[in-house]
N, C-alpha and C positions, 0 to 999 in steps of 0.2 A: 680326569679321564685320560686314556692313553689311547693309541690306537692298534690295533692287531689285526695280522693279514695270520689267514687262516689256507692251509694247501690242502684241496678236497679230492676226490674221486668217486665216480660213483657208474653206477650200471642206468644207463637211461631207459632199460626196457618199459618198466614200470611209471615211468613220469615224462607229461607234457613240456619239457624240457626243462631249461635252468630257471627262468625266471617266474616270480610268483604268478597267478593268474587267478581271477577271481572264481571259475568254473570249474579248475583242475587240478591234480596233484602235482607240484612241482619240485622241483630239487630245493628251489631255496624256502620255499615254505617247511617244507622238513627239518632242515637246518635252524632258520630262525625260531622252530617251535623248540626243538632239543636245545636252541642255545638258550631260551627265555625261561627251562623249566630248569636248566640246571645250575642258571643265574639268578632264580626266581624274582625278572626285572622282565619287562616286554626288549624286547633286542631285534631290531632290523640290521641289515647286510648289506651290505654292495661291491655286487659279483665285479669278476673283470671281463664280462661280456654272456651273451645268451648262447643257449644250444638249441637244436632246437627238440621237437618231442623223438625220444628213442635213441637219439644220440645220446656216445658212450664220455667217459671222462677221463683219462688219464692223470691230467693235472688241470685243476684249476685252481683261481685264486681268492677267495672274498674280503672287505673288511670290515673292522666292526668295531666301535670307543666305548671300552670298557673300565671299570676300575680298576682298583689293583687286584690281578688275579695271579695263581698259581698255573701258571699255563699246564706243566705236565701234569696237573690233578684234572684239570681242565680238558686235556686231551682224553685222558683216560675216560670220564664221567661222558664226553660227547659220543665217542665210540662205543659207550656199552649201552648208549640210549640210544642213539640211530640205527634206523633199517639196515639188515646184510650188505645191502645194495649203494650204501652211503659211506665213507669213510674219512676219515680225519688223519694226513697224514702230517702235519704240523703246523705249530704256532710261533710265531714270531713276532718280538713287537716294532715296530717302522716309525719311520717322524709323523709327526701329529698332521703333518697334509699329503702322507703318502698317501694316494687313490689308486683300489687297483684294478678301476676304470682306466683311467685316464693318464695312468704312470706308465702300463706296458707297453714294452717297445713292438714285442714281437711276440704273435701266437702260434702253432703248426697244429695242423691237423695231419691223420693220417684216416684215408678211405684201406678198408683191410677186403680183399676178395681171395674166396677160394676157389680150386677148375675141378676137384674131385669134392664130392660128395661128403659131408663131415658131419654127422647131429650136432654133436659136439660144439662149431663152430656155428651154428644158427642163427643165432640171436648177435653175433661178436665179429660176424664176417658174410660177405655176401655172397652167394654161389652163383657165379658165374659160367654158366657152359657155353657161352659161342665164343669160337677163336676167334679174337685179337691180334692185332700189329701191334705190339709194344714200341717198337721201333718210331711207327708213324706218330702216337701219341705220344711219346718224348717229347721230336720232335716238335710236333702242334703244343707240347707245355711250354716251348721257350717261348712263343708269342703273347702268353702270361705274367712274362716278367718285366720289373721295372710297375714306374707310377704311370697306372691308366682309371680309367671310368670303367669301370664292371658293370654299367647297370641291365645290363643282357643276362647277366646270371645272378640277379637278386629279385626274391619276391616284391611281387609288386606294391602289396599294401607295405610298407614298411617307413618310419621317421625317423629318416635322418636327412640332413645338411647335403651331403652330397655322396656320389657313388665312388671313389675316388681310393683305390687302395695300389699302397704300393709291393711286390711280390718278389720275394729274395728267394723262393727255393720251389721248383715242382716238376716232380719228379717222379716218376715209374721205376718199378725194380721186380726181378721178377726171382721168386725164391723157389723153387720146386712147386709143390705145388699150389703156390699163396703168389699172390701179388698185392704190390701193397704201393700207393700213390701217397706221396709225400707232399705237404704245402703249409709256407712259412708267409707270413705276412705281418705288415703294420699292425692291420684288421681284415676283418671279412662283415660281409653283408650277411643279411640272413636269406638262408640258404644258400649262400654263394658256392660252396665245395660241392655241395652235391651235385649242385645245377651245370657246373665244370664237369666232373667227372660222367654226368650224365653226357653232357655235349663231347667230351673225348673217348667216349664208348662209340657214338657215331664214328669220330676218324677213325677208332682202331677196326673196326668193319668194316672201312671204305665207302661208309654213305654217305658223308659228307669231306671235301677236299682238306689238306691245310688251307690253302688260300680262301675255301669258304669258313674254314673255323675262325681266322683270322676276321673273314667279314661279319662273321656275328659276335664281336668283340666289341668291332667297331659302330655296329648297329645300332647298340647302347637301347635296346628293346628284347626284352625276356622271352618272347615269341619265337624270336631267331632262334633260341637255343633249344638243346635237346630237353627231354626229360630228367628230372632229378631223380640220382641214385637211392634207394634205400636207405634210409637211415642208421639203420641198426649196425651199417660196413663203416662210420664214420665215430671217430676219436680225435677230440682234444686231447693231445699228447705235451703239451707245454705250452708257457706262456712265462716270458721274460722283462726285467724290471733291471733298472739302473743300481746298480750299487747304493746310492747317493740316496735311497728312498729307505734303507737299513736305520736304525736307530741305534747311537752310539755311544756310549755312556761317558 
């Protein structure tokens, strides 16, 4: 058996997010089905983290210990079985304990808003009509950087060890008529982005201060914080891995 990390993308309109669920259509259940009929063997995955439902995909990563396969047959045969909305953009094979859980260094989301009106954009971006201080919410994103306890902006029901992520990049940028907030991390909790961008919609309104965004950081209570943004404005845009986890002949 070998092991392969597989780079996905997909449209989360249609599925209760990445990870399988016994009640729902997920992203990985689609995948493990296309990958078990076209290996005609039962084949499970393990993603490099969840999304949640309606979130979109840019890059993700999965792995999976296969025999010996023709990966570009293999590509081809996944992409002409999976849904429009699912995509396979490469296979790679990695050392036999590369996880692409527990290997990534670093993941980025990007939340995508538009201020004009777009059908177009619906489902891919969030329409946003109240003006904003882009400026203040800058701002208020440096007090998200560095290793803190997030648990102010993660759902409640959730298992994990601890709330604890550390934050290298986020960011606002305002392009004509799009705006688009940037964020890089270790990890993220679930819901943590939205639950952010929810609460820095507050500052850029002026309803709540920096030094109150700042105290509902600190709060480490989900109450504090604003509302979570839409889903459908929020993309995994990448998720990065050590050289050292490549397989080398």
């Amino acid at each position: 058996m070998k092991r392969f990390f597989f780079d996905v993308s997909y449209d989360g309109t249609n599925y209760h997010g990445w990870q399988r669920q016994e009640n729902a259509i997920s992203v990985q259940q689609m995948v493990e089905e296309a990958l078990s009929t076209v290996l005609r063997s039962e084949i499970s995955i393990i993603g490099s983290g969840r999304t949640d439902t309606g979130v979109h995909c840019e890059q993700q990563f999965f792995h999976a210990d296969l025999n010996h396969i023709d990966t570009k047959k293999l590509h081809l045969r996944l992409n002409s079985l999976l849904p429009k909305d699912i995509g396979i953009n490469a296979i790679f094979e990695v050392r036999k304990d590369a996880h692409a859980r527990f290997d990534a260094v670093q993941r980025t989301y990007q939340y995508r808003i538009h201020t004009k009106k777009n059908p177009f954009l619906r489902q891919f971006s969030y329409y946003y009509r109240k003006p904003i201080d882009l400026e203040l919410m800058n701002e208020a994103s440096t007090h998200l950087l560095g290793q803190q306890d997030f648990k102010s902006f993660s759902k409640v029901k959730t298992e994990v060890n601890n709330f604890t992520c550390h934050i290298t990049l986020a960011k606002w940028t305002k392009m004509n008529e799009d705006i688009l907030f940037e964020i890089s991390a270790n990890r993220f909790l679930r819901g943590m982005v939205r639950a952010i961008v929810g609460t820095l919609f507050l500052v850029g309104q002026e309803k709540i201060s920096l030094s109150a965004f700042r105290e509902v950081i600190l709060a480490k209570d989900r109450r504090m914080a604003g509302a979570a943004a839409p889903a459908h404005g929020l993309f995994l845009t990448g998720v990065s891995y050590p050289k050292s986890i490549l397989w080398v002949k």
